[in-house]
Each structure stands twice: as C-alpha cells, then as structure tokens.
C-alpha positions in Angstrom: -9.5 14.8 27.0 -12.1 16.0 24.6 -11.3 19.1 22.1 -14.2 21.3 21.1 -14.8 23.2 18.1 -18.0 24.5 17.3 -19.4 26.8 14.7 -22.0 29.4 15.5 -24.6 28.6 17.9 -27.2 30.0 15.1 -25.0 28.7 12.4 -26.9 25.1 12.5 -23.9 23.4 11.1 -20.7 22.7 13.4 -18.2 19.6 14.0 -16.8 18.6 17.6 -13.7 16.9 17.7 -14.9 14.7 20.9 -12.1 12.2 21.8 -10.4 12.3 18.3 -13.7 11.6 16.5 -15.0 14.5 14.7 -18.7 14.8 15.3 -21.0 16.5 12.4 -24.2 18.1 13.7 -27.0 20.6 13.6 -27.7 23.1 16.2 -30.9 24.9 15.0 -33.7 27.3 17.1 -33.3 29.3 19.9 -31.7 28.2 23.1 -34.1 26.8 25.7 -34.3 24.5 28.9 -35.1 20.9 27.0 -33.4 20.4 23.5 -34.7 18.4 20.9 -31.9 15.6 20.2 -32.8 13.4 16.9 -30.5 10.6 16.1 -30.8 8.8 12.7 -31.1 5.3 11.4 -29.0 3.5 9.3 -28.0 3.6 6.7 -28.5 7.4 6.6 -27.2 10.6 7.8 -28.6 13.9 10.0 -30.0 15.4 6.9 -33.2 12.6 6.9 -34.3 15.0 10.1 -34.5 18.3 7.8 -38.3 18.6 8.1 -38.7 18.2 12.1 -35.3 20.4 12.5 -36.9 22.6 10.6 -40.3 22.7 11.8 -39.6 22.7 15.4 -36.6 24.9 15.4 -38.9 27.6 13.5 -41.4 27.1 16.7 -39.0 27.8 19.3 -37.0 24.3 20.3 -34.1 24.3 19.8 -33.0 21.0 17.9 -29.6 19.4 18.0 -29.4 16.9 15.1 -25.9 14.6 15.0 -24.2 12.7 12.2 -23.0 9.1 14.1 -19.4 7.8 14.0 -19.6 6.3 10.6 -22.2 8.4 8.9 -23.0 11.6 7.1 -19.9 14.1 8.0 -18.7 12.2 11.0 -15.4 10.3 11.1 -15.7 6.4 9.7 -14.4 4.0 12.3 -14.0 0.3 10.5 -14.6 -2.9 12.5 -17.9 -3.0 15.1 -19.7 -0.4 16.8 -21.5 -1.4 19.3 -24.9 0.4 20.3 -23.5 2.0 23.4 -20.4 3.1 21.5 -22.9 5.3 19.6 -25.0 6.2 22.8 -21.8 7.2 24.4 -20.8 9.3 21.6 -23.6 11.3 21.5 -23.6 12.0 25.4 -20.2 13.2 24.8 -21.2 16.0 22.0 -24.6 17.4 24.4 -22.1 17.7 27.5 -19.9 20.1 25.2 -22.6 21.5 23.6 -23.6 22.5 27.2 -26.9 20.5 27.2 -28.4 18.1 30.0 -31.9 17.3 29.6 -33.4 16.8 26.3 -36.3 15.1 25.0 -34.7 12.4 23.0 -36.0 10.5 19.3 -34.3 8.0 16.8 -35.8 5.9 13.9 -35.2 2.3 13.4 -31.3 2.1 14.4 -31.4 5.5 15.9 -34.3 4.4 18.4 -32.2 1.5 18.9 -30.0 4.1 20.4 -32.3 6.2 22.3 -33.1 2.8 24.2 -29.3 2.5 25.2 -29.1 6.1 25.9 -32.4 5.4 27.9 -30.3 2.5 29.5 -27.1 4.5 30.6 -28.5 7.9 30.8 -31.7 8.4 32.2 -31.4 11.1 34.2 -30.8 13.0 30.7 -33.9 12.1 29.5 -37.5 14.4 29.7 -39.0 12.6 26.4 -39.1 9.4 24.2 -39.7 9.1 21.3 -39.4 5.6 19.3 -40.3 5.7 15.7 -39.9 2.6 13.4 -37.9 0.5 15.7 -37.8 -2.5 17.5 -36.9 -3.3 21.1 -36.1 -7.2 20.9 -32.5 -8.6 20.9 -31.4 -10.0 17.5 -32.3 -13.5 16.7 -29.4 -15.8 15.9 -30.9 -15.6 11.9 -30.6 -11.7 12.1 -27.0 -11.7 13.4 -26.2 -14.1 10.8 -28.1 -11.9 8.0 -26.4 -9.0 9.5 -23.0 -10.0 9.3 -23.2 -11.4 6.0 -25.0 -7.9 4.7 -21.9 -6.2 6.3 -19.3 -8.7 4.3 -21.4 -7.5 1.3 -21.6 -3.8 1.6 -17.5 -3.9 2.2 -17.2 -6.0 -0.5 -20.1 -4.7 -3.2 -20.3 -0.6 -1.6 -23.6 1.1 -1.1 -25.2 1.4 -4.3 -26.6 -2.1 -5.3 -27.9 -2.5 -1.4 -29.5 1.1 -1.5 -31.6 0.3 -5.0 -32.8 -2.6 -4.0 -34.1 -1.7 -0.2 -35.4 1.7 -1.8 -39.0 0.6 -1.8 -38.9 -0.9 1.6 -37.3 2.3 3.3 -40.1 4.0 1.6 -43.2 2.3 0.8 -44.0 2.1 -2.9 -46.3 4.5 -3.8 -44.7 6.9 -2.1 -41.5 6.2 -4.2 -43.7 7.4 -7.3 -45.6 9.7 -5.6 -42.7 11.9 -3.9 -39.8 11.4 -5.8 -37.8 14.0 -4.0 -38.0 12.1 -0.9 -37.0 8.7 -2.9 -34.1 11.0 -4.2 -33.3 12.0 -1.1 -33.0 8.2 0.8 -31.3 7.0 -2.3 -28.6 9.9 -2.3 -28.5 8.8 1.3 -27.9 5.3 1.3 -25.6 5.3 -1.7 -23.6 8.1 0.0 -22.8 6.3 3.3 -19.6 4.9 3.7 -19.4 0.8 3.6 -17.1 1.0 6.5 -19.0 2.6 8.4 -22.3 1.0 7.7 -20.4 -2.6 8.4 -19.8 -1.6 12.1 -22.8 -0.6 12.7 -24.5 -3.9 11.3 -22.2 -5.7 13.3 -22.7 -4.0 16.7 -26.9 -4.3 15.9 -26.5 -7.8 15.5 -24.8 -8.2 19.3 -27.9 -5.7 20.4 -30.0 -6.6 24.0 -33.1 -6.8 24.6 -34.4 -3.8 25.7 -38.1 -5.0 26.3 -37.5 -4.9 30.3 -35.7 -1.4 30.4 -38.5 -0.1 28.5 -40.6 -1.2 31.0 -38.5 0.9 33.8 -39.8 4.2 31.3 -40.5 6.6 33.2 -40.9 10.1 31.0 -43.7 10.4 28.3 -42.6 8.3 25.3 -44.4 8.5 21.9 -43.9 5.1 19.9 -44.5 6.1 15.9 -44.6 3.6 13.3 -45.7 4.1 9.3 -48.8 1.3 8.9 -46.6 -0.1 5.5 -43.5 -0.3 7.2 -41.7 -3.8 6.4 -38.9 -3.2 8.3 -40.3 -2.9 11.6 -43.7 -4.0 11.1 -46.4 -2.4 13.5 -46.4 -5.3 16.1 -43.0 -4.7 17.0 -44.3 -1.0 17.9 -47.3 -2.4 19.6 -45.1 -4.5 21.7 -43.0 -1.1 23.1 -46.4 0.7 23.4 -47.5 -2.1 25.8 -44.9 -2.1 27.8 -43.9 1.7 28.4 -45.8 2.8 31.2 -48.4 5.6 29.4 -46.6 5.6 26.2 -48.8 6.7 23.1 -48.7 5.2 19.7 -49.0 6.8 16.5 -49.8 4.8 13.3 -48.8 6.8 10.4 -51.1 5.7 7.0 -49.4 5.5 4.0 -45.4 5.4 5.2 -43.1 3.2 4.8 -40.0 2.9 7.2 -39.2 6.5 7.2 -42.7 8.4 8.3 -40.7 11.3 8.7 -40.1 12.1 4.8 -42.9 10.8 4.0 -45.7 12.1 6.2 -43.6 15.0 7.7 -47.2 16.5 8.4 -48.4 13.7 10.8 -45.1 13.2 12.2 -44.6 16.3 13.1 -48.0 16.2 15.1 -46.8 13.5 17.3 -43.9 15.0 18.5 -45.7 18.0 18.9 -47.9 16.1 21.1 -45.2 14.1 22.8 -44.1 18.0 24.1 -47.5 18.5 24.9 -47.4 15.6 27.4 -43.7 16.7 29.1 -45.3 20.0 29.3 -48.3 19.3 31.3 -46.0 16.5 33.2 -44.1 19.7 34.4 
C-alpha cells in the first residue's frame, strides 16, 4: 500500500511517502506528455540538477527531479541498496505522480540507475541519457575498494572523503575557476548522510553488467562525458556509445565528473538535442 502526499504541482518541492519511505523531489514546468526524470549520482542530492530543472522547466518540459533513498531529503535506509532497489523506488514515485513515459537521465551512479530502470522498465522509457557513467560490472578490486570506502565513511563521515575527491568530482581548474560550483559539490558531499552513502557503495559494488542490455536500446540515447573526467574516463563512454544502437556522444571540454555544473551550457545542448531526436523519432 503506498500513501501519497504531494505539494503543489507548480510548487517544485513535494515528499511522497511511497511504501514508508519518504521520497524528496522536484516537480518543475508545465505538465506535458513525456517528463523529464533526472536521477543523481552519488554522493550527492537532486539539487546538483538545479541548472537543467531549471533550464528545461522554463522551456516547457516539465522535469521531475528525485532525492534517492539515502540522499538529499529522502529517508536513510542503513545496510545495502542494491541498484534495482533504487530503480524500483523511483518507478514507484512517477506512477503516483501520475507519469508513464519519460525521457530518462542519471550521472555516474544515477546512469547506473537509468540502465536498471532501462532493464526492468522499458516500456517507460522515450529517451536515454547516460552522462559520466559506466556500463561494466564491478571488478573484484572495485567491490573490495567499495566496501572498504563504505567501512570508512561510517566510521570517518563525509567530510574528510568529500575534500579529498573534490578535484576529481570537478576537474581542477574548474575548482578555482567556479568556486560556487566547488561550493556547491562540497556542501554536497559533506552533507550526505554516511549511512546512506554505505548502502549505496555496497549495492554498486554487486552491480551487472549492463553492456548487453544496452545493446537491446531501443529509444534515442545521448551518452555525455566531461573530456577530464577521472572517474569515468571517456573510454568507458565510448564503450556505451558503440554499443547503443544510434546513440550520440557528447564530449564536454573542460569538465570534470559533473559536466552538468560545470558546463551547464553544453550540457544543456545535448539534452536539448537528445529531445530533438525523440521528437523527430515521433
């Protein structure tokens, strides 16, 4: 049984209470027949979206931006969560938000997500797009890494972890260059909860492959990577744009692992061209 309570439609902010787990999201632009759905990476919240939400709900899309289970304003669940704990979670909150279709974007973890949503759901799906991500299953050295950054963040909290990856989230000149945007990852990362940040590294480091299901794409998917990111180097999104059947790949210059913030601009232009593509698809 799922209870629903939402604030106004034109409101932006609102909270579902979907299964006992309190869901924070945005709700911005006008209503329309295929939503915008952003989901973020880790260890951030909704608010890293503010410039597309913004951008796109000001031309006419309406954009539905969540918090997951763990994150931002949504409710911390300790242990493991698993990628299609998440994917199910945010199928839960479109269904009572009345939405079916949507085009459908994540960065890094979050595109991990899209790729399991692609996996269970589909039918949902009118658009991809896959920025700063990687398809491959964790290596036995990255689950070990994982689960021993997890031990640390529950044992150290945020703040040492988010100082030092700062200038790998965002490349380094761009850390002097836009301080507001360093600011903003920082306040970020340090404001995360350990908890919730744990599970999530734990259920990444069981992730599948999802090389094969990719190749089953069948909507118009945009893969978008910054050219300095060190997280998820630019192979890793040549790899998805090879095999995605007519996928298009957008090299940001001068990002980091959050081209978003840092070249909202240029960003912005691909997804506008990713809805380009779904339009003239029909």
């Amino acid at each position: 049984m799922v209870s629903v309570s939402l604030s106004g439609r034109n409101g932006v902010r609102g909270a579902d209470e979907v299964d006992g787990l309190t869901i924070g999201y945005d709700d911005a632009g006008p209503d329309g027949p295929l939503p915008l759905v952003l989901v973020h990476g880790h260890p951030f919240n909704r608010s890293m979206w503010a410039p597309q939400r913004e951008h796109f709900s000001r031309a006419g899309r309406r954009v539905i931006v969540p918090d997951l289970r763990g994150y931002g304003e949504s409710t911390v669940v300790a242990g493991t969560t698993p990628l299609d704990v998440f994917a199910t979670d945010i199928a839960a909150l479109l269904d009572h938000l009345g939405v079916g279709e949507v085009v459908l974007g994540g960065l890094s973890m979050g595109g991990q997500i899209v790729m399991e949503m692609h996996r269970l759901f589909p039918e949902r799906i009118r658009g991809l797009l896959l920025a700063d991500t990687t398809a491959q299953a964790e290596t036995p050295q990255g689950r070990r890494a994982r689960n021993a950054m997890a031990d640390r963040l529950l044992r150290e909290g945020m703040s040492p972890y988010a100082h030092e990856v700062l200038s790998t989230m965002v490349a380094p000149a761009n850390v002097r260059r836009l301080p507001a945007v360093a600011e903003h990852v920082l306040g970020m990362m340090r404001g995360t909860s350990p908890q919730g940040a744990a599970a999530a590294l734990r259920g990444r480091a069981e992730r599948p492959d999802y090389v094969e299901t990719l190749s089953q794409v069948a909507v118009p998917t945009t893969v978008v990577v910054g050219s300095d990111d060190e997280f998820t180097p630019i192979d890793d999104a040549r790899l998805m744009h090879k095999v995605i059947p007519g996928a298009t790949l957008a090299v940001v210059e001068g990002a980091g692992h959050m081209p978003n913030l840092e070249r909202p601009a240029e960003f912005n232009q691909a997804l506008a061209d990713l809805f380009d593509s779904i339009d003239r698809k029909g």
